[in-house]
C-alpha positions as CSV (number, residue, x, y, z in Angstrom):
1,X,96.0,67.0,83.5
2,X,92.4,66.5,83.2
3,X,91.8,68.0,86.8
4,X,94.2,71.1,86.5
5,X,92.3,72.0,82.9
6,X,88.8,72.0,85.4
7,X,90.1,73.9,88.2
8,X,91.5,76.5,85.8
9,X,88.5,76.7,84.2
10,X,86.3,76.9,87.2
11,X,88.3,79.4,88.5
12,X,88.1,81.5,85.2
13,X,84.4,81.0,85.9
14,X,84.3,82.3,89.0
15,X,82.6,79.3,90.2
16,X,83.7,78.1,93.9
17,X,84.3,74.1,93.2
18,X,85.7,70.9,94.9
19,X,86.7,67.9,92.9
20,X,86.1,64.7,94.6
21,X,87.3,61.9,93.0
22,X,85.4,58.5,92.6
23,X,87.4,55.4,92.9
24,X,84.5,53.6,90.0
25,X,82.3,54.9,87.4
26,X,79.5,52.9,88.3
27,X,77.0,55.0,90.2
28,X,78.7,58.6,89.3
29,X,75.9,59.6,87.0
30,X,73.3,58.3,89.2
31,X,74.8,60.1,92.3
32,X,75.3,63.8,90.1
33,X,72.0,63.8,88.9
34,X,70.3,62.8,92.5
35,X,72.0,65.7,93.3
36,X,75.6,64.7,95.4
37,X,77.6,66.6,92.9
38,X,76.8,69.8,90.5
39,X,78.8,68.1,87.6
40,X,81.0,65.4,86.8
41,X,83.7,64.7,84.6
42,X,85.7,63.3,82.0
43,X,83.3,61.9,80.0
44,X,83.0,61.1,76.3
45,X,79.8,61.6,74.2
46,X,77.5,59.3,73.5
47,X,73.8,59.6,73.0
48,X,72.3,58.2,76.4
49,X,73.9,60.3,78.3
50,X,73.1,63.5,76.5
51,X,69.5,62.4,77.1
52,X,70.2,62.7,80.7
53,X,73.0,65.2,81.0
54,X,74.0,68.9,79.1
55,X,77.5,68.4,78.2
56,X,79.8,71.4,78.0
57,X,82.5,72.6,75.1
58,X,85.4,69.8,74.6
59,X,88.1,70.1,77.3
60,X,90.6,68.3,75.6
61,X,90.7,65.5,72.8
62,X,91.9,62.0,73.3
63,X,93.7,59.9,70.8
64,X,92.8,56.3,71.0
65,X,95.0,53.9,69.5
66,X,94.5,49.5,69.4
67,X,96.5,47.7,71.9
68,X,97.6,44.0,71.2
69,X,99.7,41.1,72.9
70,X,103.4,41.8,71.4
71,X,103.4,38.0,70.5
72,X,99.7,38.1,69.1
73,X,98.9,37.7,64.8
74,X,97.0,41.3,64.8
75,X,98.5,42.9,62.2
76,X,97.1,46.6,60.9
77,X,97.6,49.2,58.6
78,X,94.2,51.4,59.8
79,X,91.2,50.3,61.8
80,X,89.5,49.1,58.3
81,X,92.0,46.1,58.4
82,X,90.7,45.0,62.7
83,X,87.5,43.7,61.6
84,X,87.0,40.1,62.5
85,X,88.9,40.7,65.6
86,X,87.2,40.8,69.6
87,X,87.5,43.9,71.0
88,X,87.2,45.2,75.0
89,X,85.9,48.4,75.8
90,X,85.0,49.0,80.0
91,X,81.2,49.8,80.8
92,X,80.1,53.7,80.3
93,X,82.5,54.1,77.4
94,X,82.2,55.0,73.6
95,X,81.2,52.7,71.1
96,X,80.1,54.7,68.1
97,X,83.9,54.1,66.7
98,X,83.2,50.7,66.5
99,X,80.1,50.9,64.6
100,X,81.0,49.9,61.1
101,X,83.4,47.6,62.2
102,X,80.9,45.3,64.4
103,X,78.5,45.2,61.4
104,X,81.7,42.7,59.7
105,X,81.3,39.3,59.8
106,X,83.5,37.8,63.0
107,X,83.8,41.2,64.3
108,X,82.5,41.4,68.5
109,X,82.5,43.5,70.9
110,X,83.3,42.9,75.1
111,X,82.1,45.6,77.7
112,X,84.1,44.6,80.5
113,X,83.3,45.9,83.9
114,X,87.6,48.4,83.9
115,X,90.3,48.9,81.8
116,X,91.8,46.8,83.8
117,X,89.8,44.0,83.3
118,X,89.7,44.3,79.5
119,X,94.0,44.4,79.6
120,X,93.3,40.6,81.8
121,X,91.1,39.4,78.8
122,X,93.4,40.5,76.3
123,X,96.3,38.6,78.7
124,X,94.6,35.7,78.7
125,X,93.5,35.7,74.7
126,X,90.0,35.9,75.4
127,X,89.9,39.2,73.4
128,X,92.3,40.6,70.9
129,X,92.2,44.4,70.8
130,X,91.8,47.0,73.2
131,X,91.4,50.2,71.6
132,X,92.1,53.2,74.5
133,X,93.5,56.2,74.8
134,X,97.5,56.3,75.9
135,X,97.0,58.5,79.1
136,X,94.3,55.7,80.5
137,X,96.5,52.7,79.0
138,X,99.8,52.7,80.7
139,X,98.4,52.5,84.0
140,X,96.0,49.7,83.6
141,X,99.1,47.9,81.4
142,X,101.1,48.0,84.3
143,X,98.8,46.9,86.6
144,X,97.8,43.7,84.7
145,X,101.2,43.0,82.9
146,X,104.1,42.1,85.2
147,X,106.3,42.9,81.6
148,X,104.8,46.1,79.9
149,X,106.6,45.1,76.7
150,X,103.8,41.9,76.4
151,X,102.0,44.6,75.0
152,X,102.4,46.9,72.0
153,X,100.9,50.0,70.2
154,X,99.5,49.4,66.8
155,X,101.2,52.1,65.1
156,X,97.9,54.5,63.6
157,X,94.7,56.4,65.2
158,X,91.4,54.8,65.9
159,X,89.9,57.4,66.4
160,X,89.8,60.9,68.4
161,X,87.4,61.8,70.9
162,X,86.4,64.8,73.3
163,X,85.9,65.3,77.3
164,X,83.2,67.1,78.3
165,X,81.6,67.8,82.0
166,X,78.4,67.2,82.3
167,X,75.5,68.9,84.0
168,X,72.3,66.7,85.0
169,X,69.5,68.2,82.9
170,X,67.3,67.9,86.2
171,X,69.4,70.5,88.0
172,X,68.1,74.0,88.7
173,X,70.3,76.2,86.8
174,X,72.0,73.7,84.5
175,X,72.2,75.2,81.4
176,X,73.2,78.5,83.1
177,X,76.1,76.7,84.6
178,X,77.1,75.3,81.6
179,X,77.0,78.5,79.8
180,X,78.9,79.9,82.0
181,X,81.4,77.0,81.7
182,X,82.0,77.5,78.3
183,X,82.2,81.3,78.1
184,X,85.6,80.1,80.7
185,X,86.5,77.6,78.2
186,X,86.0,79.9,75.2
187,X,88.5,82.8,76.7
188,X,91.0,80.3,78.1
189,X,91.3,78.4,74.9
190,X,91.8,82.2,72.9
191,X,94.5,82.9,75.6
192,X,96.5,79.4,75.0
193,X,96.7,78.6,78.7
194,X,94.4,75.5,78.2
195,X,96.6,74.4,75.6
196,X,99.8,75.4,77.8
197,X,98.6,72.7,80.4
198,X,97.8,69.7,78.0
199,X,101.4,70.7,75.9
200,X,102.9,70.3,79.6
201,X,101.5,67.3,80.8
202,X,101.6,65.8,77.1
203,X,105.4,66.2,76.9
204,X,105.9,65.0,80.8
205,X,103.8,61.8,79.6
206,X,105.3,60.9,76.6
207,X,108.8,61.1,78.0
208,X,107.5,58.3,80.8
209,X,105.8,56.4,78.4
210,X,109.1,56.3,76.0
């Protein structure tokens, strides 16, 4: 979904592109702003990397919701009620959600290296909540689990959060780029046909995931 929403908006910029895709996160950053790529993309907010990178008008939001073990004694009503619990969230993530949470007593925080890693430590009890977004989940869930159903949906919203692409600060022409990014953005959002494509893929996920 996340790709068909930049190539539509690329093209409504009438900027020539090429996604490559990255198998890690690791060194993406690095490698855009040494110059191997023009931008990069999905990323989430947080303040290091708007030191570093302009980040363009929100392509879409992402609801992230806790994950348990089905067997586990997490029980919750609204994030409030997860402190005192050990989280996982993968490197070059978000962690401003967490913020008043971590400042409980008994309340921690993992930064594991994937997803997939953080679903293995929740496996093997050595964390207790994985807060993600559904569209990232189910893959990395069925990757680590050999039974999906070892792992439920606590039934509320952590949070919400944007994607953005970013454009390396040290980039001749960045902010023009990403002006001209969001002028795309702006008239494809008043036309509906960014919405059309998440409503799409939304409705093809969910009836997977049911």
């Amino acid at each position: 979904m996340i790709t068909e929403i930049v190539d539509r908006i690329m093209r409504g910029a009438e900027l020539e592109h090429e996604v490559v895709f990255q198998p890690t996160w690791n060194t993406l950053l690095d490698d855009t702003e040494a110059g191997l790529y023009q931008a990069t993309f999905p990323w989430y907010f947080n303040k290091e990397r708007a030191e570093r990178f302009l980040y363009s008008d929100s392509l879409m939001s992402n609801y992230i919701v806790p994950f348990v073990l089905t067997d586990s004694h997490v029980r919750a009503l609204g994030p409030e009620e997860l402190a005192g619990h050990h989280f996982c969230r993968p490197q070059g993530y978000f962690t401003h959600d967490l913020a008043d949470l971590l400042e409980k007593p008994g309340t921690s925080l993992t930064m594991a290296e994937t997803l997939d890693e953080c679903f293995r430590l929740l496996k093997a009890g050595d964390v207790d909540v994985v807060p993600v977004d559904i569209f990232s989940s189910r893959g990395a869930i069925h990757r680590v689990f050999d039974e999906p159903n070892a792992v439920r949906r606590l039934t509320f919203v952590f949070s919400r959060q944007q994607l953005h692409i970013l454009v390396p600060k040290n980039a001749e022409g960045a902010q023009e780029l990403v002006n001209r990014i969001n002028i795309s953005i702006g008239r494809l959002e008043l036309r509906g046909m960014l919405q059309s494509i998440r409503d799409i893929h939304a409705s093809m996920f969910l009836r997977q995931y049911q």
